[in-house]
Phi, psi and omega in degrees: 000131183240160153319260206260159174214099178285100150317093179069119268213001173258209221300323174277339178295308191267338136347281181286000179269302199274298176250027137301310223253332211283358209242120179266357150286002196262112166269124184244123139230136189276154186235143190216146194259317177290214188230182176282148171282058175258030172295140205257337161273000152322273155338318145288092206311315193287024174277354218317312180305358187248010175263333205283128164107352193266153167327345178269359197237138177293326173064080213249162180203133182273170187268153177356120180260127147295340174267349180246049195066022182066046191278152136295092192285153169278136212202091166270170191213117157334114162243058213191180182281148148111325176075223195279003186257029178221038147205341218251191186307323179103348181285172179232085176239103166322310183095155204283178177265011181281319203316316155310323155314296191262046152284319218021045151255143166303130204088342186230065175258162167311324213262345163330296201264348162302316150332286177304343175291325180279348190283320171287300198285129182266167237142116165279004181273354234036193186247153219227178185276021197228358197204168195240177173222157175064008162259191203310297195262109186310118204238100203232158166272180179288153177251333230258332175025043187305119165335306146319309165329289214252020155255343183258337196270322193325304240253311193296315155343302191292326181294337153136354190271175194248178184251170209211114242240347216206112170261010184218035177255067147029051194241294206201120163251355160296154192119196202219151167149167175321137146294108175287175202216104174303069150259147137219141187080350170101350175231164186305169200214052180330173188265007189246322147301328206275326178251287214318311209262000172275306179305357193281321178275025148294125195291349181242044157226130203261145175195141187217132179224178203051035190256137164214115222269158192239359173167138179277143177277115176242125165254111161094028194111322219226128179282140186226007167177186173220161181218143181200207190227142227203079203074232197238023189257081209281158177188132183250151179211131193275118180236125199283295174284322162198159176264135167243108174289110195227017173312327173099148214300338164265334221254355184249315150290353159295278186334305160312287184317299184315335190267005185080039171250129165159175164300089220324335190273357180269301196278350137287341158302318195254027181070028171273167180271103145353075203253358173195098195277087186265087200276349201263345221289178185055356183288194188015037192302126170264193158173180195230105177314160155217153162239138171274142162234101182261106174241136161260158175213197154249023167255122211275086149195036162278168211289353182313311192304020226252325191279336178308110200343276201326300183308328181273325122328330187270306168323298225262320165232024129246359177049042133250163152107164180312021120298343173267354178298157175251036193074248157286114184245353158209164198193198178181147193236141195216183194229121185295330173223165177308137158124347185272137201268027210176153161315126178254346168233161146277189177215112168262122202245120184264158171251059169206191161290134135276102169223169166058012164111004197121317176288355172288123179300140169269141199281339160162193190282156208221208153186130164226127170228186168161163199266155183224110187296144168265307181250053149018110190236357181291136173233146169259207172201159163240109214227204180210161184233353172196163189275004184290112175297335176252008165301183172240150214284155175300085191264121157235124182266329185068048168303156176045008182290348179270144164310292191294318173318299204297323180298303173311326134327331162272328145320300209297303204297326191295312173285341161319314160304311171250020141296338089058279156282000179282184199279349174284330179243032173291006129333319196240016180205076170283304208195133177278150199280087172068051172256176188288150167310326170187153179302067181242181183291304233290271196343306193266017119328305197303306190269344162306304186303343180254350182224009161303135170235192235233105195264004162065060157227118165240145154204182168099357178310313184239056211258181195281146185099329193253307181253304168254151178278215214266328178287044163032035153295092196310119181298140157090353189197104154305159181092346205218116184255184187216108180214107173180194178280000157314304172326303206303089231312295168235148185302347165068200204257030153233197179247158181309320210302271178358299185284344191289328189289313141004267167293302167338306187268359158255025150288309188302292183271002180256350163278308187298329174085019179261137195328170185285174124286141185285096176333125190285332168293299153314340167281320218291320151358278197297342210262000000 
C-alpha cells in the first residue's frame, strides 16, 4: 500500500515522484513498463536515433493516414526512466503564451504556469524575468555549434526573416536562432536525472520497472490500485489516495479504456465491460507534422564525424563537439501566410540526414530542416482492436485531413526552398533528397503527401475540460488523476516536454493542496 501510485516513470511521472516524495510522510511508488536508463546512447545526445526501435521504444505506428498515401507513420514513445525525454531530441521549447490562454481553464494561463515553467528550470543564461536558475531541470544552449546551424539560421536572414536570439522569452517567437536543450555539460539531462533519480535515495519512494501495468483497480467508484505483469509475474499495487496516470497521450487512454473508462462503443466491439461510458477519453489526438527536406553533400561535417577518435575523446573530457548534437540545434518559427496571429510553423534544422522518420542510416553527409505545422487542427483518435492489454493501441492521427495544415505545409515548405538557396548554405544544399519537381503548390501538396511524418509531440487524448477537470481529476472516478501531455487541448507552438514539466510541477500542488505562485507577469505588471 502506497499514497500515490504513478503509471510512468517519464518526464510528468518523475516531476510528481520528486515532489510529492519531498513531504516524507508521503509513500510514492512510481511504475515504469520499460527497464532503467543505464543504455549507454541515452546519454549521447547525436545518439537519439539509434534509441528508436530498441528496447527503450514503445515502438508505435499509426494505422493507414488517408492523407498521406495510406502511409503508416512512426510514432516512438520513450520505455524507459525518463519516458520519451530520454530518447528524444532534448528541445526545451514552451510555446507561445496565446497557446495557454486559449486552454480556458482557470488556473492554466500562460502567466498562471510561468512560475512553474521557471520552479524546473537551471537556465545557463540565468534568471530572467521569463526564465529560472536552481530548479531540477538543466536548459543549456548547444556545445556541439556545428556550421551547418549558423548557415541555416545565416541563409534565413538573407531571405528577409529576422533574428531571434530566445524562443521562450514569452515576448516574440518569431525569427531564426540557436535552440536551447535539456543539457548539461554536453549530455543529455532527462526529466529522470533531473527528478527521479535524485529522488529515489529517498526511503518513501519505491520504483518498480519492467512492470507494465494492464488495468487500473477500481471499487465503488474510486481507483484503489493498478494491476499488471512483471513476465508471467501478476502484481498488483495498492494506492491509500490516489492512482496518478502519467503515461502519455497514447498509453494513458489505452490504459483507461482496458480499465472500462472510455467511449462504450469502442469498448463493446471489443467486450470490454463498461464501467464508465467517457466519450471523449483517446478522442482528440493531436500532433505536430514535419516534412524534411534532406540534402545531401560532401562536406565532412555532419554528425558522421561524431565517430571519430578525436570527437569522441572531446565528448568524453570536455562534453563538446559533435557527439553533443541534439539534432536540431537551430531553427525558426515563421508565418506563411499574412493575417496569422502568432507562427503557424517552426523550422527544425540538423546537421545530418533525417530520412525515413529517423530510421533510415544516413547514406553520407547531409543537413535536413524542414516545417512543423504547429497548431494543427487535424484530429485523431486512440482506440483498441482488441480486450488484449498487451496488444498495442489503435492510433490514427488523420494528418492534413484540415485544409489549412495543408497550406501551412506546403507554405513552410516553399519557404524552406527558398532559404535553400541563399547564399550561406549553398555549400550544403545542391539538390534536394527525393525533392518536388518544382516549388509550385501542387508539386510540393505531392511531397507533403509522400514524405511528411510525425514530429512524436501527440497530445489531447485526455484533454483538460473534458476527460479531466481543471485539478487534472478524471470526471466519473474518484481517486484517479491524469498528469502528462494528454490533458492538453492543443499541442501549441513548442515541443510538449517543456510544457509537460510544467504540468508535472502544478500537478504537485493542486494534489498536495498547496496555493498557486503568484503570476509572475501580472505582478511584475502591477509592480
Amino acid at each position: 500500500m502506497y499514497d500515490y501510485v504513478i503509471v510512468g516513470a517519464g518526464t510528468a511521472g518523475s516531476v510528481l515522484a520528486a515532489r510529492l516524495s519531498e513531504d516524507p510522510g508521503i509513500t510514492v511508488c512510481v511504475v515504469e513498463a520499460g527497464p532503467v536508463d543505464d543504455a549507454q546512447n541515452i546519454h549521447i545526445p547525436a545518439a537519439f536515433g539509434t534509441l528508436f526501435r530498441s528496447r527503450v521504444d514503445w515502438d508505435y505506428d499509426s494505422h493507414e493516414e488517408p492523407m498521406l498515401h495510406r502511409r503508416r507513420i512512426y510514432l516512438p514513445r520513450g520505455k524507459t526512466l525518463g519516458g520519451s525525454s530520454s530518447i528524444n531530441a532534448g528541445l526545451y521549447l514552451r510555446g507561445n503564451p496565446a497557446d495557454f490562454d486559449l486552454w480556458g481553464q482557470p488556473g492554466w494561463t500562460f502567466d498562471e504556469l510561468l512560475p512553474y515553467f521557471k520552479r524546473s528550470e537551471d537556465n545557463e543564461r540565468g534568471e530572467s524575468k521569463y526564465h529560472g536558475v536552481g530548479g531540477p531541470m538543466s536548459v543549456s544552449d548547444g556545445r556541439s555549434n556545428n556550421v551547418m546551424g549558423t548557415a541555416f539560421v545565416d541563409a534565413a536572414l538573407e531571405a528577409g526573416h529576422s533574428f531571434n536570439a530566445d524562443f521562450n522569452d514569452g515576448a516574440n517567437q518569431d525569427g531564426f536562432g540557436p535552440f536551447q536543450m535539456m543539457q548539461r555539460d554536453g549530455r543529455r539531462w532527462s526529466s529522470a536525472d533531473a527528478y527521479l533519480r535524485p529522488a529515489l535515495s529517498r526511503p518513501n519512494v519505491t520504483l518498480e520497472t519492467n512492470l507494465q501495468i494492464h488495468r487500473i483497480v477500481i471499487e465503488n467508484g474510486r481507483a484503489v490500485g493498478v494491476t499488471g505483469y512483471r513476465l508471467d509475474e501478476q502484481i498488483t499495487l495498492r494506492a491509500n489516495r490516489e492512482v496518478i496516470l502519467s503515461s502519455g497521450s497514447y498509453n494513458t487512454p489505452f490504459l483507461l479504456m482496458h480499465s472500462g473508462i472510455g467511449p462504450a462503443k469502442v469498448l463493446s466491439d471489443v467486450d470490454i465491460p463498461v464501467l464508465l461510458d467517457h466519450p471523449d477519453v483517446g478522442q482528440n489526438l493531436k500532433d505536430q507534422p514535419i516534412v524534411p527536406m534532406v540534402y545531401p553533400h560532401d562536406v565532412p561535417v555532419s554528425t558522421l564525424i561524431g565517430h571519430e577518435p578525436q570527437y569522441v575523446k572531446e565528448f568524453l573530457e570536455h562534453g563538446t563537439g559533435p557527439l553533443t548534437s541534439n539534432g536540431p540545434e537551430s531553427g525558426g518559427y515563421l508565418r506563411t501566410r499574412s493575417g496569422l496571429d502568432a507562427p503557424d510553423v517552426v523550422f527544425y534544422n540538423g546537421p545530418l540526414m533525417f530520412a525515413d522518420s529517423g530510421l533510415g542510416l544516413p547514406t553520407g553527409h547531409g543537413i535536413t530542416f524542414g516545417p512543423v505545422v504547429l497548431m494543427a487542427e487535424s484530429t485523431g483518435d486512440v482506440s483498441l482492436d482488441s480486450d488484449d492489454p498487451t496488444t498495442k493501441p489503435k492510433i490514427v492521427h488523420n494528418y492534413f485531413t484540415n485544409e489549412d495544415d495543408l497550406r501551412s505545409a506546403v507554405g513552410g515548405v516553399q519557404a524552406g526552398m527558398e532559404i535553400a538557396r541563399q547564399k550561406s548554405l549553398r555549400p550544403y544544399t545542391g539538390t534536394m533528397l527525393r525533392g518536388p519537381a518544382s516549388d509550385s503548390d501542387k508539386d510540393v501538396l505531392e511531397y507533403v503527401r509522400l514524405h511528411a511524418h510525425s514530429i512524436f509531440h501527440a497530445t489531447s487524448t485526455c484533454m483538460i475540460g473534458k476527460v479531466v477537470d481543471a485539478e487534472l481529476r478524471v470526471k466519473g472516478i474518484d481517486g484517479l488523476r491524469v498528469v502528462d501531455a494528454s490533458i492538453m487541448p492543443r499541442t501549441g507552438r513548442g515541443a510538449p516536454n517543456a510544457t509537460v514539466l510544467a504540468i508535472g510541477e502544478k500537478a504537485a500542488d493542486l494534489i498536495l493542496g498547496r496555493p498557486a505562485p503568484r503570476p509572475l507577469v501580472a505582478a511584475a505588471a502591477k509592480e
